[in-house]
C-alpha positions in Angstrom: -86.2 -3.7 75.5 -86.0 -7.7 74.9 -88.3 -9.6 72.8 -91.8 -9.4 75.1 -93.5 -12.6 77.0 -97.0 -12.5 75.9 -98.9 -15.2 77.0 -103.0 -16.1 78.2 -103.0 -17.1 81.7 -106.4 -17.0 81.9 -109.3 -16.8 79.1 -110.3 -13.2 79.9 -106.7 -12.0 80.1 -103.1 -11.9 78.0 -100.5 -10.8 79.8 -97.5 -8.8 78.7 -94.0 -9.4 80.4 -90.8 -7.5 79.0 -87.5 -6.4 81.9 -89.7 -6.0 84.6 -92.9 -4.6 82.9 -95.9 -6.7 84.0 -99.3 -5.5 81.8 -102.6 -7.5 81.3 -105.2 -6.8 79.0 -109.1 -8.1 78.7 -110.0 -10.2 76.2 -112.8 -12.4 75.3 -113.2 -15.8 73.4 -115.7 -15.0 70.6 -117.3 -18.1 68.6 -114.9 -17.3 65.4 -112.2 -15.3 67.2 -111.6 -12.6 70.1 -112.1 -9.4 71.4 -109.4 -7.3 72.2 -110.1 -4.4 74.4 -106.9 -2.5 73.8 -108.1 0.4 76.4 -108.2 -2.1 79.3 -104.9 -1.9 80.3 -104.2 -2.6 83.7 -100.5 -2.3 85.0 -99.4 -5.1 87.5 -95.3 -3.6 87.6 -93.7 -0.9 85.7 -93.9 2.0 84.2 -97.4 3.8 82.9 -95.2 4.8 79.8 -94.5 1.2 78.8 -98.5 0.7 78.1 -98.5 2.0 74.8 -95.6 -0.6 73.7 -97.3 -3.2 75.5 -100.9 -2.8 73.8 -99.0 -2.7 70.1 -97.2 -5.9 70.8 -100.2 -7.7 72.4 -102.5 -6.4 69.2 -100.1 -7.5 67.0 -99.6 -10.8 68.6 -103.2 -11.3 68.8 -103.9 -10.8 65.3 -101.0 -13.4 64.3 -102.7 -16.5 66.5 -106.5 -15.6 65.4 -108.0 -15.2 61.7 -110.5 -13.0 63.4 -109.6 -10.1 65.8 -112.3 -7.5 66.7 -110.2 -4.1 68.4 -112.3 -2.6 71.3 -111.0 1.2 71.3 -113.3 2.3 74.3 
């Protein structure tokens, strides 16, 4: 795989892009941070296999643009 697209199209959602994978996630805007809800995947295009990828890259991505990153495992 390439180096992933991960961007926030919209202030609820981040969106993973990598070779034809298309993945977004639920967040929300907290008032010193965001909340990641890393079991919200919801596949728009490829493979169900790619998800786990996709959530490391967008937790780890996350965590390097805010000091404060609450995880969401359920």
């Amino acid at each position: 795989m390439s180096k992933p697209n991960i961007t926030m199209p919209h202030r609820h959602t981040l969106r993973y892009e990598d070779e034809g994978a298309i993945i977004d996630f639920e967040v929300e805007l907290l008032q010193k941070g965001i909340a990641f809800y890393r079991n919200s995947a919801k596949i728009i295009s490829g493979k169900p296999q790619e998800t786990e990828t996709a959530t490391k890259s967008v937790e780890k991505w996350i965590k390097s643009k805010f000091d404060h990153v609450e995880v969401d495992y359920s």
